[in-house]
One Martini backbone bead per residue (centre of mass of N, CA, C, O) as a GRO file, in nm:
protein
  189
    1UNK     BB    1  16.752   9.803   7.522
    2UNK     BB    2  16.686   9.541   7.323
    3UNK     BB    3  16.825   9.437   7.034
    4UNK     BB    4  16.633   9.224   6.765
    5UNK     BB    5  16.747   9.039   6.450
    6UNK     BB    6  16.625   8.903   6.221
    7UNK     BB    7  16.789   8.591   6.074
    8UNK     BB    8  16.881   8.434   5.856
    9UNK     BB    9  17.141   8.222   5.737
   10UNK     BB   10  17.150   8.272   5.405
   11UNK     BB   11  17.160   8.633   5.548
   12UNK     BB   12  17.441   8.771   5.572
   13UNK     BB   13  17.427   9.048   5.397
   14UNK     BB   14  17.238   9.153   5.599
   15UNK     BB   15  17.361   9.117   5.868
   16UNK     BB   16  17.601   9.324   5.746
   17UNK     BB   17  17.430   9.566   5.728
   18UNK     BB   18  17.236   9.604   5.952
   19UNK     BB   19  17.496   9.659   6.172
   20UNK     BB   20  17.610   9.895   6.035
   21UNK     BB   21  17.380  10.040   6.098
   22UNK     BB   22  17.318  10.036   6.365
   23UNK     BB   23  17.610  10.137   6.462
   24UNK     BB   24  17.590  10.427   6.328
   25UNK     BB   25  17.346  10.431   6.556
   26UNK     BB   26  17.486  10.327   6.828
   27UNK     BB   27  17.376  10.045   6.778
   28UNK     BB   28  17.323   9.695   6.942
   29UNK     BB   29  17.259   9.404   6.826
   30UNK     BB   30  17.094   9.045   6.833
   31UNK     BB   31  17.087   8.774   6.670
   32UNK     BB   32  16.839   8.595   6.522
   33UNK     BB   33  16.730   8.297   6.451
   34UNK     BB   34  16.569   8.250   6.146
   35UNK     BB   35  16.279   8.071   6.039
   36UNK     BB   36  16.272   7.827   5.788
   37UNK     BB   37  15.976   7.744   5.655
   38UNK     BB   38  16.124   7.567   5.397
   39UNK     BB   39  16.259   7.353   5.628
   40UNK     BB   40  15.976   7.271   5.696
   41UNK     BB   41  15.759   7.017   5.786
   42UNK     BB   42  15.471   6.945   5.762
   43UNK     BB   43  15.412   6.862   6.074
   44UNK     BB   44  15.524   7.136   6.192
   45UNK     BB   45  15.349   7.307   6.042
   46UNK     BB   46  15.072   7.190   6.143
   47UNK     BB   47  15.144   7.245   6.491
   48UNK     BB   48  15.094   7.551   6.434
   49UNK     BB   49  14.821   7.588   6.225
   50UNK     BB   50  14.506   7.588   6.357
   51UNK     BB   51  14.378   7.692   6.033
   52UNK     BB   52  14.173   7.886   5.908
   53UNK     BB   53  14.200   8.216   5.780
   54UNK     BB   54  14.116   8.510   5.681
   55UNK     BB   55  14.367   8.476   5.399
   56UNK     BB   56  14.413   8.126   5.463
   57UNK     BB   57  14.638   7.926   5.455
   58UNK     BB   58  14.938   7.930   5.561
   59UNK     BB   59  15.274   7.987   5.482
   60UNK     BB   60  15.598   7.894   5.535
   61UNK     BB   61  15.690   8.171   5.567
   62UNK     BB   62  15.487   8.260   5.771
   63UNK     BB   63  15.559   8.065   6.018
   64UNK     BB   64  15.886   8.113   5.986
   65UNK     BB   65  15.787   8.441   6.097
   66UNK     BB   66  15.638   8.386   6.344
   67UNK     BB   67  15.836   8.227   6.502
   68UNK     BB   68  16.041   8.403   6.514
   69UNK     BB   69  15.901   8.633   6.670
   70UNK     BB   70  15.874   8.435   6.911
   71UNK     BB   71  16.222   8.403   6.992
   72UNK     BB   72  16.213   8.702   7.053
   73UNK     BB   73  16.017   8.703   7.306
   74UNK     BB   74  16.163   8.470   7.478
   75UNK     BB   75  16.446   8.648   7.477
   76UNK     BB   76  16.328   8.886   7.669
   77UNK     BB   77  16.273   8.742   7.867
   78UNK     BB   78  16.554   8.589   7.958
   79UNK     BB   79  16.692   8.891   7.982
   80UNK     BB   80  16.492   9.086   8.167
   81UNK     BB   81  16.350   9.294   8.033
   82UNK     BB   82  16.114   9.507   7.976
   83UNK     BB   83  16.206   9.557   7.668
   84UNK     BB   84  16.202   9.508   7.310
   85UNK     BB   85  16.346   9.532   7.000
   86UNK     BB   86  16.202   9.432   6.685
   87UNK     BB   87  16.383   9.308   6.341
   88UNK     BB   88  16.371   9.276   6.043
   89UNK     BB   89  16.623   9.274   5.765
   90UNK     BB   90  16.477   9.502   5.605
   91UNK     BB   91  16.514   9.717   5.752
   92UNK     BB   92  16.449  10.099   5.784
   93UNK     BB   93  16.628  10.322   5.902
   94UNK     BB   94  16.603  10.622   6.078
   95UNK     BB   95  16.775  10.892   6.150
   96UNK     BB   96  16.635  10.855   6.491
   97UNK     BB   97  16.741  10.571   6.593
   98UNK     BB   98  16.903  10.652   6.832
   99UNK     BB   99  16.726  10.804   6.996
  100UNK     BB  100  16.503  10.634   7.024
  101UNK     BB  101  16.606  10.318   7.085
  102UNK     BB  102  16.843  10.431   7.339
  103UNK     BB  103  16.568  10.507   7.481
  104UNK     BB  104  16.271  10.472   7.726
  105UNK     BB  105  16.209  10.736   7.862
  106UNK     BB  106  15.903  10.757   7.633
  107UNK     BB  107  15.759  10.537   7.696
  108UNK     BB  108  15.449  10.434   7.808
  109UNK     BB  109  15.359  10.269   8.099
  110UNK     BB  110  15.112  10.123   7.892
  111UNK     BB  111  15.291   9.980   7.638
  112UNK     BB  112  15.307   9.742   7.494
  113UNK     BB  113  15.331   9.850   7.218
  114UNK     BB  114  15.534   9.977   6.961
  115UNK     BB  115  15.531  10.131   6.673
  116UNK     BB  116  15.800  10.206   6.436
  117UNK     BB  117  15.637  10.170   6.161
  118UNK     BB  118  15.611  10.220   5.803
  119UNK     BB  119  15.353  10.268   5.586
  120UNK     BB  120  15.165  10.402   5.298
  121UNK     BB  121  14.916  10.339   5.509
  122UNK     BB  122  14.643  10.386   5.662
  123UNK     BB  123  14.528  10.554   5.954
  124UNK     BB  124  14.404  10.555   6.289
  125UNK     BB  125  14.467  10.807   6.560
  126UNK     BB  126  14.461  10.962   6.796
  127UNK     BB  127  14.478  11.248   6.883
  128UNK     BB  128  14.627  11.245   7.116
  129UNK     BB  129  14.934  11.270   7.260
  130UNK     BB  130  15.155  11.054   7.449
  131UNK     BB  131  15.401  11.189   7.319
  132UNK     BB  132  15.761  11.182   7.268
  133UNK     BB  133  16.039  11.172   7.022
  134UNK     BB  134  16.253  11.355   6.877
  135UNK     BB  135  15.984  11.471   6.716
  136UNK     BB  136  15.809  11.296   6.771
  137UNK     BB  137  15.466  11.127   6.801
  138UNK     BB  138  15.227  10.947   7.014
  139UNK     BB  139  14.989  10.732   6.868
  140UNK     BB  140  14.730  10.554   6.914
  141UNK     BB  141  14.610  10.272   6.766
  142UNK     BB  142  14.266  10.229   6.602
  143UNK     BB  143  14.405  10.049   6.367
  144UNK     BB  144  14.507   9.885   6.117
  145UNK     BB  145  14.850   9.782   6.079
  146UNK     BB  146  15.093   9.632   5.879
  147UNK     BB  147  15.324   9.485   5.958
  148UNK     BB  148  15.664   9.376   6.136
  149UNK     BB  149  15.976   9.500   6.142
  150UNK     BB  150  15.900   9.708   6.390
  151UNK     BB  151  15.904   9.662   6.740
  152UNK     BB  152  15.777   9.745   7.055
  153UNK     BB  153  15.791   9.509   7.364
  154UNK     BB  154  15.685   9.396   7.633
  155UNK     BB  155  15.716   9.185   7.844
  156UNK     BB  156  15.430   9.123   7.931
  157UNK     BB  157  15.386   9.092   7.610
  158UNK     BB  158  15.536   8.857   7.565
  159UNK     BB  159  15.412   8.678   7.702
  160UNK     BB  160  15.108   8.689   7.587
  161UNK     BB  161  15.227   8.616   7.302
  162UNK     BB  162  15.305   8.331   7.381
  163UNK     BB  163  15.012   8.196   7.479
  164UNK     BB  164  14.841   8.310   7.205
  165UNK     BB  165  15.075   8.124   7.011
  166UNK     BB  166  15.122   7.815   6.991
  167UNK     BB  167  14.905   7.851   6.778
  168UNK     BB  168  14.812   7.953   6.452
  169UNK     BB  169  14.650   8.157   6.151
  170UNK     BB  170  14.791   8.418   6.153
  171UNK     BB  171  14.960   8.644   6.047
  172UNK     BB  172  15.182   8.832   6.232
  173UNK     BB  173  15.085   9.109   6.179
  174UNK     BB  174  14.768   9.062   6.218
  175UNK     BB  175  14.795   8.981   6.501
  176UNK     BB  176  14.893   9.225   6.592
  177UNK     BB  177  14.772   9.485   6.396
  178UNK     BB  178  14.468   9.395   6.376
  179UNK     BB  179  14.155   9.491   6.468
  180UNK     BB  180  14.049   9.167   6.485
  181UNK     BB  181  14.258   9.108   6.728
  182UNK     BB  182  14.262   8.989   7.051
  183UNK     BB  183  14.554   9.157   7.069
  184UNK     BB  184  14.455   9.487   6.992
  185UNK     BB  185  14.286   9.492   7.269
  186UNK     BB  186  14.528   9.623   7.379
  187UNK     BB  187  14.776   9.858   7.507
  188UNK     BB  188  14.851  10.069   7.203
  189UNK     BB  189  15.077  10.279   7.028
   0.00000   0.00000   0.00000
């Protein structure tokens, strides 16, 4: 599985940092460059933002987060993986990155994506683990939870959220991961 990491231009000392780290755990990455939304000019923005979301109108750096993300997943179609995992720059890596990573034969056949971060915000997860890997379990999840630092997506499934997001109003977190999302609605671990 290809490893892709977003950074902007400006954040050289993020991609020598966390080069060093995914190294260390045996892996290694390819960077992508971050799309710098304060770079975008109005029509830019315009172009892609679809409307009034949720929680008003999308800020350009939300938006040149979305686009890096978008970046991501034509680079996994272009690649022709299956799988694909996906990580922001201040990404922090657990113990167990290299064996997570290193091997896809514990993602279940029917995962859109895997959902590999986390902050210490309440979810519900279905009670039946679909799976272990290293001593993690597995669990469908069943509620929002925000955040996109890192996270595994289906070649199928970044096809549809390109076809998905070619204009968006929802920041990134929100589209992939809010239990509102008609994206969150397909089969996600």
């Amino acid at each position: 599985m290809k490893l892709y990491l977003i950074n902007l231009r400006r954040a050289e000392d993020r991609l020598a940092l966390l080069r060093e780290r995914f190294g260390a755990a045996g892996l290694e990455v390819t960077r992508v460059e971050g799309v710098d939304g304060r770079l975008l000019d109005q029509s830019e923005l315009d172009r892609h933002i679809s409307g009034e979301g949720r929680w008003g109108r999308l800020t350009p750096g939300e938006v040149g987060c979305f686009l890096s993300h978008r970046a991501c997943w034509r680079a996994l179609l272009e690649d022709g993986g299956r799988f694909g995992a996906v990580f922001e720059d201040d990404v922090l890596l657990g113990e167990n990155a290299g064996a997570v990573l290193g091997d896809t034969a514990w993602i279940p056949e029917d995962a859109d994506i895997v959902k590999i971060e986390t902050t210490a915000s309440r979810v519900f997860l279905d009670a039946e683990a679909r799976g272990a890997v290293d001593g993690r379990a597995l669990h469908r999840l069943r509620s929002s939870h925000y955040c996109a630092a890192g996270y595994i997506v289906s070649r199928d499934c970044a096809q549809r959220l390109l076809s998905q997001s070619e204009a968006f109003c929802e920041a990134l977190d929100d589209f992939l991961f809010s239990g509102l999302s008609p994206v969150f609605k397909s089969s996600r671990i």
